[in-house]
C-alpha positions as CSV (number, residue, x, y, z in Angstrom):
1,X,0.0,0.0,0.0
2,X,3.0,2.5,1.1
3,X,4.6,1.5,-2.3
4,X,1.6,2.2,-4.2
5,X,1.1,5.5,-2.2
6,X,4.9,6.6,-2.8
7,X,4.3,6.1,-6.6
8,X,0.6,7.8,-6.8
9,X,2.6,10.6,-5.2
10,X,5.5,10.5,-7.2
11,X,3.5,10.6,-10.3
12,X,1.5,13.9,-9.1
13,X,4.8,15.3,-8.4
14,X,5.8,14.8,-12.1
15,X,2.3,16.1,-13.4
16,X,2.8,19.3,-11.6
17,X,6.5,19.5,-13.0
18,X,5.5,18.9,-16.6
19,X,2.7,21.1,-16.4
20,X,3.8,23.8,-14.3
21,X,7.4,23.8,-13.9
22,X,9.8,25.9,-16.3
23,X,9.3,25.7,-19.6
24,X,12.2,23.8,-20.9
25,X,10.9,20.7,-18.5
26,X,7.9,20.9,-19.9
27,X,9.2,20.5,-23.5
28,X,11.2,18.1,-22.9
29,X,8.8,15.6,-21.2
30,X,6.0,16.6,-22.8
31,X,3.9,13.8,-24.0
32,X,5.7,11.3,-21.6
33,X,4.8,9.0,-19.3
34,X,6.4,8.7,-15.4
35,X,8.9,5.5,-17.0
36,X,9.7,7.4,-19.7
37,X,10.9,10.5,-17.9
38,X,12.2,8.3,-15.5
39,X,14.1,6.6,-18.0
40,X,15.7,9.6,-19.6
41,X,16.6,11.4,-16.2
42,X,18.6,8.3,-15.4
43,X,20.4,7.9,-19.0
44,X,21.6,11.5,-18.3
45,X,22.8,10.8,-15.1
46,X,24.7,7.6,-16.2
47,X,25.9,10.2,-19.0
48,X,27.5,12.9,-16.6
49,X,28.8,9.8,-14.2
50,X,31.1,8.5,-17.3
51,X,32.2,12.3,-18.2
52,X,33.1,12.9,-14.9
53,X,35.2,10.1,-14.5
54,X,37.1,10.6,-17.7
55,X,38.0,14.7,-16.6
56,X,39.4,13.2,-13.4
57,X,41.1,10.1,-14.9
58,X,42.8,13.3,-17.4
59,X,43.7,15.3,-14.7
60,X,45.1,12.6,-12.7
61,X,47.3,12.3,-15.6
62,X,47.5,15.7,-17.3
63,X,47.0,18.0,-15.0
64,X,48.2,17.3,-11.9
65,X,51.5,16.0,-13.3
66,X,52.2,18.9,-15.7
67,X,55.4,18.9,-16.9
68,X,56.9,21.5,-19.5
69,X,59.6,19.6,-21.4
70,X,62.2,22.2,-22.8
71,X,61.8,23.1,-26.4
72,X,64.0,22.7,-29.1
73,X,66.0,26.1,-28.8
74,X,66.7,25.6,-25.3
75,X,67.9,22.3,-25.9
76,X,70.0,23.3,-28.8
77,X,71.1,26.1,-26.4
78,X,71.9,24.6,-23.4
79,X,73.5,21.7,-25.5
80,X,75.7,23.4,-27.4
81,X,76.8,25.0,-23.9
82,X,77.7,21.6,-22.2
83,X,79.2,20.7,-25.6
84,X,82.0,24.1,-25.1
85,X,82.7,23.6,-21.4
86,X,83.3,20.2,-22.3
87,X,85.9,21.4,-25.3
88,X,88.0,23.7,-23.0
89,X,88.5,20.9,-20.7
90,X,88.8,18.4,-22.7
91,X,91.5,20.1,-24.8
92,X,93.5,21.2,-21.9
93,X,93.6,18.0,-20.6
94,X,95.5,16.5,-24.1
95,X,97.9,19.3,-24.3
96,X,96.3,20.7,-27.5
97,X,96.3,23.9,-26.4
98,X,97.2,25.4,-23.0
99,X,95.2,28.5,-21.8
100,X,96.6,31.3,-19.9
101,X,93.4,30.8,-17.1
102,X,92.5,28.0,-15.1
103,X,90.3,26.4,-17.4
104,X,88.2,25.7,-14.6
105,X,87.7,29.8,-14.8
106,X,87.1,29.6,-18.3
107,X,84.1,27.1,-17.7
108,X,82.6,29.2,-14.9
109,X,82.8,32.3,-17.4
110,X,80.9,30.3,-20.2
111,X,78.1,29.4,-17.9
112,X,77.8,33.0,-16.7
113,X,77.5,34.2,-20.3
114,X,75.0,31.8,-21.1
115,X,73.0,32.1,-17.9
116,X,73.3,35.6,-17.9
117,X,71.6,35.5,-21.3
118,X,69.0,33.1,-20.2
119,X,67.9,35.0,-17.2
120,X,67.7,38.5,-19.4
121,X,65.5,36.9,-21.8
122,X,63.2,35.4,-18.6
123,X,63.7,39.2,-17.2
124,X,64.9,37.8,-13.9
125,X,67.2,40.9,-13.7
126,X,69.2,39.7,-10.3
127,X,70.7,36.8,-11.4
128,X,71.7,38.6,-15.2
129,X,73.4,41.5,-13.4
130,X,74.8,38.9,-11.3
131,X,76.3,37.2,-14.0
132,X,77.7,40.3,-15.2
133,X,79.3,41.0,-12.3
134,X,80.7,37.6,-12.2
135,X,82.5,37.6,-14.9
136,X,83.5,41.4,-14.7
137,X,85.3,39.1,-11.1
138,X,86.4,36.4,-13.0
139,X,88.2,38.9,-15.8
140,X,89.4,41.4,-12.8
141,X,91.2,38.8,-10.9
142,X,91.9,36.2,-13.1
143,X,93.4,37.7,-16.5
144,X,94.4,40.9,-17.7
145,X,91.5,41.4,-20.4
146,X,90.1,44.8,-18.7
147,X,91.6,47.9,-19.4
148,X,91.7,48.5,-16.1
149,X,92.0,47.2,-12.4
150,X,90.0,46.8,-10.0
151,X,91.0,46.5,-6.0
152,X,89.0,44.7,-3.5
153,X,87.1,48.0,-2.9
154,X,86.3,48.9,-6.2
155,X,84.6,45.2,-6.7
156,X,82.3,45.6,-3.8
157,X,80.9,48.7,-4.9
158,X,80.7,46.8,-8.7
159,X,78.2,44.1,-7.3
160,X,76.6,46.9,-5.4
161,X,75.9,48.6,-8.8
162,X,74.5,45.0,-9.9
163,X,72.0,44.9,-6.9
164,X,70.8,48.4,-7.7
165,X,70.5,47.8,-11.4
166,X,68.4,44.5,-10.7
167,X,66.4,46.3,-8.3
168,X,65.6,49.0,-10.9
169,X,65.2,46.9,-13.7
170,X,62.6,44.8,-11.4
171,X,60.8,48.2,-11.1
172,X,61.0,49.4,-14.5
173,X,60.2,46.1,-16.6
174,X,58.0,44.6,-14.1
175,X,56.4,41.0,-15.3
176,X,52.7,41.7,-14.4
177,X,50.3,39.1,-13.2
178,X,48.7,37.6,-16.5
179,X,44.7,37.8,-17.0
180,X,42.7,34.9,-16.1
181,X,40.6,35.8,-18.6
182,X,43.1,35.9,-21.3
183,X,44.3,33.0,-20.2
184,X,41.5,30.3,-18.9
185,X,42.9,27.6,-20.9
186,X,41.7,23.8,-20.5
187,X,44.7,22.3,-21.1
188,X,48.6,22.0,-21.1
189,X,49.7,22.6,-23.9
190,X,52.4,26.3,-24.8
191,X,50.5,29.3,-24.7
192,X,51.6,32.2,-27.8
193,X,51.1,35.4,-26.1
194,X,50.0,37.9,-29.0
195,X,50.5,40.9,-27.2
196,X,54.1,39.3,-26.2
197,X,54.9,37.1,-29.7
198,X,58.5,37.0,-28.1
199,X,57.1,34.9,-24.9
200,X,55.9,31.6,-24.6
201,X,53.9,30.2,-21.6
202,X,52.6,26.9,-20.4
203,X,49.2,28.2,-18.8
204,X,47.8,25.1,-17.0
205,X,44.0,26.2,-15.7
206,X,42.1,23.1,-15.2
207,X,40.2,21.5,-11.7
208,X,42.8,19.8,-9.7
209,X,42.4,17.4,-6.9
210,X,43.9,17.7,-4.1
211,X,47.2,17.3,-4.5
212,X,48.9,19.2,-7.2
213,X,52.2,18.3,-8.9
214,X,54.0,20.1,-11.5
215,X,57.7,20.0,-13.1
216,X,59.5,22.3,-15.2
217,X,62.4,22.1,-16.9
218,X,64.4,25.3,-18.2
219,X,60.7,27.0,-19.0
220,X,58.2,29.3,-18.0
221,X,55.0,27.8,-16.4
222,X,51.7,29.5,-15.1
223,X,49.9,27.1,-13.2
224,X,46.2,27.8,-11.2
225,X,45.4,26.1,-8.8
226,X,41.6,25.3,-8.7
227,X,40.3,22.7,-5.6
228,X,38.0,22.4,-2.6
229,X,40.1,20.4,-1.0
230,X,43.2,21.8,-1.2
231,X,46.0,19.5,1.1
232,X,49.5,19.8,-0.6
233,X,51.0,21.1,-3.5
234,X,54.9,20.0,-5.0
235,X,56.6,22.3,-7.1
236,X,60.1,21.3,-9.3
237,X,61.5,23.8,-11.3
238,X,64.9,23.4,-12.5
239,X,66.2,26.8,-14.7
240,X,63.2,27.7,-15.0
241,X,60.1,29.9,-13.6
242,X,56.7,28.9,-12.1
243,X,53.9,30.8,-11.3
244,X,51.0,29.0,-8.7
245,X,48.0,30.9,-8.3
246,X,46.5,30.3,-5.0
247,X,43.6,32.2,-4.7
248,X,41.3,29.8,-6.4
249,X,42.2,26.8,-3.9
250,X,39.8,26.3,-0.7
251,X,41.4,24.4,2.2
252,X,39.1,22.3,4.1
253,X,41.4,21.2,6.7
254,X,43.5,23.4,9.0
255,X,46.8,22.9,7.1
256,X,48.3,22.3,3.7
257,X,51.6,22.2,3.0
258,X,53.3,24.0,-0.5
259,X,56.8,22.1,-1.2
260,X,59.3,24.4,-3.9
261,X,62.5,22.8,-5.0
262,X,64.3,24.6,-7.4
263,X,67.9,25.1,-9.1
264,X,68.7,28.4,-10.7
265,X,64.6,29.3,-10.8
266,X,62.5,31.3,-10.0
267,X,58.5,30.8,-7.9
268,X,56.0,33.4,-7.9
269,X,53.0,32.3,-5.3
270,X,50.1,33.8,-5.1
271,X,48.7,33.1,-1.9
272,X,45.2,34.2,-0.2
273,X,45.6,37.1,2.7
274,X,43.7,34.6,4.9
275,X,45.9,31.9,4.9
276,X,48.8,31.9,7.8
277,X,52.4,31.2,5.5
278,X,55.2,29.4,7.7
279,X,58.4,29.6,5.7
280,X,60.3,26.7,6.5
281,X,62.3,26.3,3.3
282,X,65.6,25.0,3.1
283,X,67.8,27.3,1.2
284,X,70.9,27.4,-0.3
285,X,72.4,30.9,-1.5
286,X,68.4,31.6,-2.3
287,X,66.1,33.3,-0.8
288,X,62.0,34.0,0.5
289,X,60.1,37.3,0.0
290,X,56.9,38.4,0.9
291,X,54.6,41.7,-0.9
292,X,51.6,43.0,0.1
293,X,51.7,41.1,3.2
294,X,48.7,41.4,5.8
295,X,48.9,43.2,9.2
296,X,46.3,40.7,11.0
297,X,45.5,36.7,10.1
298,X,42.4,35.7,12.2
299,X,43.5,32.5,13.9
300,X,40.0,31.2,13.9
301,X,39.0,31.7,10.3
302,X,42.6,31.9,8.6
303,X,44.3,28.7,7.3
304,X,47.9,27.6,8.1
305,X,50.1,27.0,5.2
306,X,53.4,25.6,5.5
307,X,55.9,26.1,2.8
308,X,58.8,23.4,2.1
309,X,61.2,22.6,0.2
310,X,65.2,22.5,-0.9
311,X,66.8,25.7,-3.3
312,X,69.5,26.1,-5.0
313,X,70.3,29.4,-6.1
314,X,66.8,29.9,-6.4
315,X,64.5,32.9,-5.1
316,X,60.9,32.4,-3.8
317,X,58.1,35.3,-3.6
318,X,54.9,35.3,-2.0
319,X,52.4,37.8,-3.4
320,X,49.4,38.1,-0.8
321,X,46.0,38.2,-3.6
């Protein structure tokens, strides 16, 4: 009798829907019976179930392993770089030639030269003055190629010029924060910036679970970072740059942890003015910095983030959003 009562009802229910509910219901089960609809409803439901599973089998495998493989230039690049280093050892070492410098010297200028140039192009303006002022050392002390000398003095107050100038550079040619809407991308593949045909991007913007991974290698990668649930995020950048938007991630828990390890890169992070950051990064000549940082985190309300890690000659900064 209940059963009979629960269907008599649920039949009314439908009645009511097809004939006064919005319009698009009652075009699409007009002239139906109860199975019918019944039977539709649940095809569509079986329909979403399979298309849900097969966006979170992608970004188990896409997404949240994102990796930016090095494109041919920087290959051919960094290549032809190893290939050099390895030529003034190598013909030191069978007597075919003898330089004047340590060869050793000679090395540590090439890869200043070319990572000079690498960080210019990326606008990372501390480590290119750096390298200027590196080799300006290297030249100083180590052979008589300058014009001129320089005493111990004089070479202080030259990487104190190369601080300034990467500061003012930093100001001048500022990278700004790209557009979410010019950039809400479904996938991972290079973005081709047509306001910037000189830069290319791997914009990742997809619904993550809640662990996010990503890897680059000697590239430029924007990733946003877009969960409920957020619980840890791993970073790897190796001469490279990564940018993590934060602001889109919801932590459900008290904690989460964000872990960087990086050689030679750079990390941008944009992080919620709610959340509680705890640097506990281990760092090797790098360095954490933190903009637009908050004056008061409610303890209550505000989320503890803890960020980890291992650099290498690698800077971190933390942009409260």
């Amino acid at each position: 009798m209940s059963k009979t009562k629960k269907e008599d009802g649920a039949a009314r229910k439908f009645a009511r829907l097809v004939t006064e509910g919005p319009e698009e219901y009652r075009k699409k089960f007009e002239g139906k019976s109860p199975e019918e609809a019944a039977k539709v409803v649940e095809d569509e439901m079986d329909a979403r179930a399979k298309s849900r599973a097969v966006q979170r089998a992608a970004r188990h495998n896409i997404n949240n392993k994102a990796i930016h493989r090095p494109n041919l230039g920087a290959r051919i690049f960094w290549g032809v770089l190893l290939l050099v280093a390895a030529g003034i050892l190598g013909v030191q070492a069978f007597d075919v030639y003898t330089f004047a410098v340590n060869p050793w010297w000679l090395v540590l200028a090439t890869f200043l030269v070319a990572f000079g140039i690498a960080t210019a192009i990326g606008r990372v303006w501390f480590f290119t003055f750096g390298s200027v002022a590196g080799l300006l050392t290297i030249a100083n002390y180590q052979t008589d190629w300058l014009p001129f000398s320089m005493n111990t003095q004089q070479v202080l107050w030259m990487w104190g010029a190369a601080i300034l100038l990467s500061i003012a550079f930093s100001v001048l040619f500022h990278r700004s924060r790209p557009s979410k809407h010019l950039h809400a991308y479904h996938d991972g593949h290079t973005h081709f910036d047509r306001h910037n045909p000189d830069k290319y991007e791997n914009v990742i913007n997809q619904d993550d679970d809640s662990e996010v991974f990503v890897d680059v290698n000697m590239g430029a990668t924007i990733k946003y970072i877009n969960t409920e649930d957020f619980q840890r995020a791993v970073l790897n950048c190796r001469l490279g740059s990564i940018k993590a938007y934060f602001d889109n991630a919801k932590v459900k828990g008290d904690s989460a942890i964000i872990e960087v390890n990086g050689f030679m890169s750079g990390f941008e992070l944009y992080i919620p003015k709610n959340w509680r950051v705890v640097d506990s990064v281990s760092n090797t000549m790098s360095g954490v910095n933190e903009k637009n940082t908050p004056r008061f985190v409610d303890k209550g309300s505000g989320k503890t983030v803890t960020i980890t890690g291992s650099m290498t000659m690698s800077g971190v900064e933390i942009i409260y959003v």
